[in-house]
C-alpha positions in Angstrom: 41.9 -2.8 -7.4 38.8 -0.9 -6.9 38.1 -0.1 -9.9 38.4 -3.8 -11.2 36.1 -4.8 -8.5 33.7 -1.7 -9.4 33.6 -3.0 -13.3 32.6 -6.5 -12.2 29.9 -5.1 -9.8 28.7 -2.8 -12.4 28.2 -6.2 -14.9 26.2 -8.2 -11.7 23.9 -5.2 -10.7 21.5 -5.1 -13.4 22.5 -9.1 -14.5 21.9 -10.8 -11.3 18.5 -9.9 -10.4 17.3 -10.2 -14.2 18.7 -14.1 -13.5 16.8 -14.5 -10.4 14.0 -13.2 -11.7 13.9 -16.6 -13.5 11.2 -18.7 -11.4 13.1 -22.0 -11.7 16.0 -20.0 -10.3 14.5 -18.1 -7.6 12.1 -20.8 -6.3 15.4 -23.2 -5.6 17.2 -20.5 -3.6 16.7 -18.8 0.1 15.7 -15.0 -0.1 15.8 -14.2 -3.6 14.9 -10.7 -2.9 17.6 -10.0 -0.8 20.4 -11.9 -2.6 19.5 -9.7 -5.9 20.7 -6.5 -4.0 24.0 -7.4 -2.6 26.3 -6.8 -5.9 24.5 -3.0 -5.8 25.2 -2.8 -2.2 28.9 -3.6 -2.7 29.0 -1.0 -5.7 27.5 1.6 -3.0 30.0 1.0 -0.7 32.9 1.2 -2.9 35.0 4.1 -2.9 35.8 5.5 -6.4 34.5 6.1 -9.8 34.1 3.2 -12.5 32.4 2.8 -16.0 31.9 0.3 -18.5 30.9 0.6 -22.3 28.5 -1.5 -24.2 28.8 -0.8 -27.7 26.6 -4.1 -28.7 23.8 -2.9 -25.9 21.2 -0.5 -26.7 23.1 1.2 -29.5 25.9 1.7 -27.8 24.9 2.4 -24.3 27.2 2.4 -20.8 26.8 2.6 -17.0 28.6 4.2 -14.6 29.0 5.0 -10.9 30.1 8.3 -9.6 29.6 10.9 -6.7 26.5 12.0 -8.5 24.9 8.3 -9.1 26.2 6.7 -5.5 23.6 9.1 -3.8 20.5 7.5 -5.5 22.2 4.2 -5.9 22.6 4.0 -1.8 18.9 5.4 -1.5 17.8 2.4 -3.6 19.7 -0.2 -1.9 18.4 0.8 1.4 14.8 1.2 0.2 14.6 -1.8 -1.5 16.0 -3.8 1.2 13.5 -2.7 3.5 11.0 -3.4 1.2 12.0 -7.2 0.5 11.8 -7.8 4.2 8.7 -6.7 5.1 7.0 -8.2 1.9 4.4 -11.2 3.2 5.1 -14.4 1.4 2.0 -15.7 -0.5 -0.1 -18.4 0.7 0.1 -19.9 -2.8 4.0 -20.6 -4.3 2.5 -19.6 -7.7 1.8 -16.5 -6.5 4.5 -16.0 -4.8 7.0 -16.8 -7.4 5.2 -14.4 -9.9 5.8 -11.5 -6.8 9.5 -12.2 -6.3 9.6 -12.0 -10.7 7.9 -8.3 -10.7 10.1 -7.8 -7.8 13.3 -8.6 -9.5 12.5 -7.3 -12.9 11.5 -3.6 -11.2 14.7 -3.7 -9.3 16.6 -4.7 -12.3 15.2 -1.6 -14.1 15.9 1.0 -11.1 19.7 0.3 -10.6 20.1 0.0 -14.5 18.1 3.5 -14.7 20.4 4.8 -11.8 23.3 3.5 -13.4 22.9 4.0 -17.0 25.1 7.2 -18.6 23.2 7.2 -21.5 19.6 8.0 -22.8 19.2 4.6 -24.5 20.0 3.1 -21.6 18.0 5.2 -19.0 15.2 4.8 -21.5 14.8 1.0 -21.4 15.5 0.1 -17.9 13.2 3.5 -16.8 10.8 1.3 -19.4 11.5 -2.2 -17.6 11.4 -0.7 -14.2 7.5 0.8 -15.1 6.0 -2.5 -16.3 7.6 -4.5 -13.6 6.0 -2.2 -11.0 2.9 -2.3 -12.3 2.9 -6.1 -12.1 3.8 -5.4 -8.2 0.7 -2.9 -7.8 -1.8 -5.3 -9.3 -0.7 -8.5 -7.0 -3.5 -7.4 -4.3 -5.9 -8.7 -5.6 -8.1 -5.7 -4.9 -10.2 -3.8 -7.2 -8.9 -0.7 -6.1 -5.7 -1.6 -6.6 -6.4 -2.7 -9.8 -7.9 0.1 -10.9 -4.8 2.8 -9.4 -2.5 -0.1 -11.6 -4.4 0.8 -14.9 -4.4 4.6 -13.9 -0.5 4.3 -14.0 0.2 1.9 -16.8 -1.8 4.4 -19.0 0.3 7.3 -17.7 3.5 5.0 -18.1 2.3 4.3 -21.4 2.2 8.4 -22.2 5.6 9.4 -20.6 7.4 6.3 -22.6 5.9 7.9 -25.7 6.9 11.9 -25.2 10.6 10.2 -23.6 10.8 8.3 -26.7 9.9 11.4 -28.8 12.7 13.5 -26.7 15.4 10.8 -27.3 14.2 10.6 -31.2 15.2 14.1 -31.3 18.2 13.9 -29.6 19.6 11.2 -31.7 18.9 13.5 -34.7 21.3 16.2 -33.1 23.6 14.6 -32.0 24.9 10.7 -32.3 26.8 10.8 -29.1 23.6 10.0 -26.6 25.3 10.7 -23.1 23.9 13.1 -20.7 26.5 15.8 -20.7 27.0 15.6 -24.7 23.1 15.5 -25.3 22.4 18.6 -22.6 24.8 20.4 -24.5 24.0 19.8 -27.9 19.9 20.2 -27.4 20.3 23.5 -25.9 22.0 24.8 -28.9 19.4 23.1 -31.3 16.5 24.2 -33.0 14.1 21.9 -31.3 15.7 23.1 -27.7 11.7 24.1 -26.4 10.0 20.9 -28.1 12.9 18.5 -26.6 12.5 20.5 -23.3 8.9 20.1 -22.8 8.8 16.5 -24.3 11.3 15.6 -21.4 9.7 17.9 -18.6 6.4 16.4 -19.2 7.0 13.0 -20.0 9.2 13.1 -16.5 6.7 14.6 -14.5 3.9 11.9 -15.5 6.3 9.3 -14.1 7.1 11.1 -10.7 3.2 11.9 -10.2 4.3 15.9 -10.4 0.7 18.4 -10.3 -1.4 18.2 -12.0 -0.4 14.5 -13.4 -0.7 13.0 -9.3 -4.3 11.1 -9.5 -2.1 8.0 -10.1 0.3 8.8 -7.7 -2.8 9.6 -5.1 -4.5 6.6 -5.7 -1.4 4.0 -5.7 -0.6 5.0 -2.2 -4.2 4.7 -1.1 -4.6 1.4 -2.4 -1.9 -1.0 -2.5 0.2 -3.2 0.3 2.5 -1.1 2.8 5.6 -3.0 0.9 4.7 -1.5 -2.6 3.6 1.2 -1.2 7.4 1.7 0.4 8.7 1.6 -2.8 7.0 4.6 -4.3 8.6 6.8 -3.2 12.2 5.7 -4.7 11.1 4.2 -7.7 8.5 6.2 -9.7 9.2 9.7 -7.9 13.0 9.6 -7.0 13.6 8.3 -10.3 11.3 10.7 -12.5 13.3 13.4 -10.6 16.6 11.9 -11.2 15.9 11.5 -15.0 14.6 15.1 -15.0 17.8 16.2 -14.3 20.4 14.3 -16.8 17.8 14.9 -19.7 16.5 18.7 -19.2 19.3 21.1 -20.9 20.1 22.7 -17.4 23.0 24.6 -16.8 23.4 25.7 -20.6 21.3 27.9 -21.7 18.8 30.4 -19.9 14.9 29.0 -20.8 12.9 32.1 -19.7 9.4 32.0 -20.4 9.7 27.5 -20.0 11.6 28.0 -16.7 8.9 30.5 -15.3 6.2 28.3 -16.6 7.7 25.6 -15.4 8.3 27.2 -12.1 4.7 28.6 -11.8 3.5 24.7 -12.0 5.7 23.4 -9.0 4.3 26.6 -6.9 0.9 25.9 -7.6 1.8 21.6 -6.8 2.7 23.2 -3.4 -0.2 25.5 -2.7 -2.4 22.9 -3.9 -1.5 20.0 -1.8 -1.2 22.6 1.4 -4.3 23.0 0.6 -5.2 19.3 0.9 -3.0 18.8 4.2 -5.4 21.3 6.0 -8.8 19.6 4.2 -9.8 16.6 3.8 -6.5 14.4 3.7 -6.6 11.0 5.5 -3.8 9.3 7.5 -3.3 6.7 4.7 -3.0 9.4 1.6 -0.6 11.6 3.6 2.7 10.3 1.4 1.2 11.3 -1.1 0.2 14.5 -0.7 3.7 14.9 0.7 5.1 13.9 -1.9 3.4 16.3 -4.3 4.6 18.9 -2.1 7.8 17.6 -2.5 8.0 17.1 -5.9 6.7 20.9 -6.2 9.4 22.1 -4.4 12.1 20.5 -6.8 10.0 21.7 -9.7 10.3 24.9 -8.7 14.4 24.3 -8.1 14.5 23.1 -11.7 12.5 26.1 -13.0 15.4 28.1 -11.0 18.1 26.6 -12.7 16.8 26.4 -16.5 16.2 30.0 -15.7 20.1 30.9 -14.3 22.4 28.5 -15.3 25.0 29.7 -13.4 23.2 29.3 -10.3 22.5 25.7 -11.2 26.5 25.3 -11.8 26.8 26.3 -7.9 24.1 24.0 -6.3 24.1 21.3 -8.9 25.9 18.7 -6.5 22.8 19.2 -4.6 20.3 17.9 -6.9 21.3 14.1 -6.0 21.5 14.3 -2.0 17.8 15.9 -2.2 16.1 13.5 -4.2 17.8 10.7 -2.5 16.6 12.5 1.1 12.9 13.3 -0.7 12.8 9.1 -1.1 14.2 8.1 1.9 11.6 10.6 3.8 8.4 9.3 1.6 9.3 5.4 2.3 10.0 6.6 6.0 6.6 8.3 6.5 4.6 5.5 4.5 6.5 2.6 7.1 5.7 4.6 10.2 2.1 5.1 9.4 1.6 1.3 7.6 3.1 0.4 11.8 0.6 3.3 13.1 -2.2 1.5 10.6 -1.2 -1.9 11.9 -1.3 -0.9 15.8 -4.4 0.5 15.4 -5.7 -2.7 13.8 -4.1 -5.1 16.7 -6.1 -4.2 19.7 -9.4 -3.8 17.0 -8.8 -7.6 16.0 -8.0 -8.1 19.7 -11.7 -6.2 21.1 -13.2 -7.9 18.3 -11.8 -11.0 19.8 -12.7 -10.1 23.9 -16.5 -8.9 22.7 -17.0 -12.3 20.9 -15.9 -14.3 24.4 -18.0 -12.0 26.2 -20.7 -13.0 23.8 -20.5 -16.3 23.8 -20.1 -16.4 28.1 -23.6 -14.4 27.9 -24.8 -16.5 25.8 -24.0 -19.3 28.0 -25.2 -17.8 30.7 -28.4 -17.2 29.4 -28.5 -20.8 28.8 -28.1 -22.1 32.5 -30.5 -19.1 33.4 -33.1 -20.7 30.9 -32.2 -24.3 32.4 -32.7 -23.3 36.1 -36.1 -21.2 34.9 -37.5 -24.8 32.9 -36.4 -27.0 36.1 -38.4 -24.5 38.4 -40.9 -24.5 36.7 -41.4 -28.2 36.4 -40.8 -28.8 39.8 -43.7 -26.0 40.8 -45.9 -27.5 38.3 -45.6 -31.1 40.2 -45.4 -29.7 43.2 -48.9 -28.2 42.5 -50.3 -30.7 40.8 -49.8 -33.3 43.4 -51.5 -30.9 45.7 -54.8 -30.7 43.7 -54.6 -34.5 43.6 -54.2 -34.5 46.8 -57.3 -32.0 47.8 -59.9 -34.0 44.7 -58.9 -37.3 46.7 -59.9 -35.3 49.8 -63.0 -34.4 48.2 -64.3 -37.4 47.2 -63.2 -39.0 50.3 -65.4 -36.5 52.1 -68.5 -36.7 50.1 -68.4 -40.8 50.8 -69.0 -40.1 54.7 -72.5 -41.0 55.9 -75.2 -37.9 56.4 -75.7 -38.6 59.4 -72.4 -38.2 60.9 -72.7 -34.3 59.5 -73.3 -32.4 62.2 -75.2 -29.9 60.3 -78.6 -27.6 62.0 -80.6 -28.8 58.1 -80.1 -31.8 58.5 -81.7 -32.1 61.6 -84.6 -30.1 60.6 -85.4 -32.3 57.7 -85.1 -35.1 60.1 -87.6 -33.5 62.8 -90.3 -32.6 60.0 -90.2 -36.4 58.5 -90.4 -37.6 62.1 -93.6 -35.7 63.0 -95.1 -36.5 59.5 -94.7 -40.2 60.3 -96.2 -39.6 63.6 -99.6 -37.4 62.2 -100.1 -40.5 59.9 -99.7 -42.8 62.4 -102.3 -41.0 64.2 -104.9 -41.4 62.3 
């Protein structure tokens, strides 16, 4: 009965949220985001293994769900889940229909990528998954973000053509384009070191591996905490993952590729230990971590392509690591987009306290000003009503008859005149 219910689930994972990604669809329903990841997160939960052939998809191509593809299937579910609810609704419906479509289509390709058993398959929804994202890094707005979305579509762009290349090749070897037939057949063909390093590389361009991280850098740097969530299972779990059911590992010893190969995931380590202790900022530290990360796998790779029968031992390993490696990026980049968002709450909120205290000096300064004007009319009336008074005084004064002044000149004047008037008389 599980396994009937397994097969149905495996036809609704990818289908479902390529039909909601339909805007008439999505706009007419409630949570779009989250309703597209319940037929995954029933598959998760399932015990059991279940597959299902397409011969008239892809050439041929298949999904299935097993102990292997549960790990990263579970990491995605959660991840994503998380994501859709704490992504902000847009202001504008248009917008925020065209945000729930790159949301939907990007999902669609990750759990068809983590499903698929195939190369064809992994190939186009790997290929669906890309462009969708990159819609979801550009929806800022924000020339930065912006510019990190061109960085990674031309890097997407690279990696599609050297996968494409790889799976060319392996269609020419063999016709049968699973994972277990085409590891086995490639690492008995001529082309085993072309196919290897077509694969290798065009993996680690999409998982941001040194020294192909500027993208990787600059996404995290730039975009919304939501998107930002997602890195860390999408691009990077995912390059990982394919990494593993493409590269020949297991079947044949690579010597000089696997010590090459293993020299460039040390030096991804050294090198972003040597950013942590520099000049790394809160916001970048993902991805620097995840660099570091990535390094470390690299180097486990390089391990196993090297001794295949050490791979054969710790190869159940592989999937509970990179599922752990995303779940620890999109853990660190919540905690610190919280840490980011606390630190911004009581900025907005002094920005807020020093613009009241602002406007209370300000009107302060107005009823000081008031009280200084008022003063100083009232002084100025009050004085000028006293020089009024003190002139009228004045004149007042001068209209008093001489005589009355009882002033030593005046009498002087008046006793010379009088003895003048008397001489004359006199005479």
């Amino acid at each position: 009965m599980n396994v009937e219910i397994s097969v149905i689930l495996l036809c609704f994972v990818v289908a479902w949220p390529l039909l909601l990604a339909i805007p008439a669809l999505h706009s007419r329903l409630p949570r779009p985001r989250h309703l597209a990841i319940i037929p995954a997160a029933l598959l998760a939960v399932l015990p059991g293994e279940a597959s299902l052939e397409l011969p008239w998809l892809f050439f041929g191509a298949g999904c299935a769900i097993d102990g292997e593809s549960r790990w990263i299937l579970a990491m995605s579910v959660a991840i994503w889940f998380v994501a859709a609810a704490i992504i902000k609704p847009s202001k504008h419906d248009f917008a925020d229909q065209r945000t729930t479509t790159y949301f939907l289509l990007t999902l669609a390709g990750n759990l068809g990528a983590v499903l698929a058993s195939d190369l064809v398959g992994f190939f186009c929804f790997t290929t669906l998954m890309g462009y969708g994202l990159y819609g979801l890094l550009i929806q800022s707005g924000d020339e930065a973000a912006r510019r990190a979305g061109r960085c990674y579509l031309i890097v997407l762009i690279v990696a599609d053509l050297l996968l494409f290349e790889a799976l060319l090749l392996a269609a020419f070897v063999t016709e049968d384009l699973r994972f277990a037939v085409v590891r086995e057949a490639m690492a008995e063909a001529s082309s085993a070191q072309f196919y290897l390093w077509m694969a290798f590389i065009g993996f680690a361009l999409k998982a941001g591996v040194w020294p192909a991280h500027l993208w990787l850098t600059a996404v995290f740097s730039s975009v919304s905490r939501s998107t930002a969530l997602l890195l860390g299972g999408v691009p990077v779990a995912m390059g990982l993952f394919g990494a593993v059911r493409w590269l020949p590992i297991g079947e044949h010893a690579f010597g000089v590729a696997a010590m090459i190969i293993q020299g460039i995931g040390i030096a991804a380590v050294l090198y972003a230990m040597f950013r942590f202790f520099t000049q790394v900022s809160v916001k970048s530290l993902p991805a620097w971590t995840a660099v570091a990360l990535t390094g470390l796998f690299i180097v486990a790779l390089g391990g196993g392509l090297a001794h295949p029968e050490m791979w054969h031992q710790y190869e159940s390993l592989a999937y509970p690591v990179i599922a752990l490696v995303a779940i620890f990026l999109a853990t660190l980049t919540f905690i610190i987009g919280r840490m980011q968002g606390a630190h911004q709450a009581p900025a907005v909120a002094s920005q807020r306290v020093e613009t009241v205290r602002r406007v209370a000096e300000w009107i302060e300064g107005c009823q000081r000003c008031a009280k200084d004007r008022l003063s100083g009319l009232q002084s100025l009336w009050h004085t000028s009503w006293l020089k009024a008074t003190r002139q009228y005084q004045r004149i007042m004064d001068g209209q008093k008859p001489i005589g009355l002044r009882d002033e030593w000149r005046v009498r002087i004047i008046l006793f010379v005149l009088l003895g003048l008037t008397i001489a004359w008389l006199a005479k």
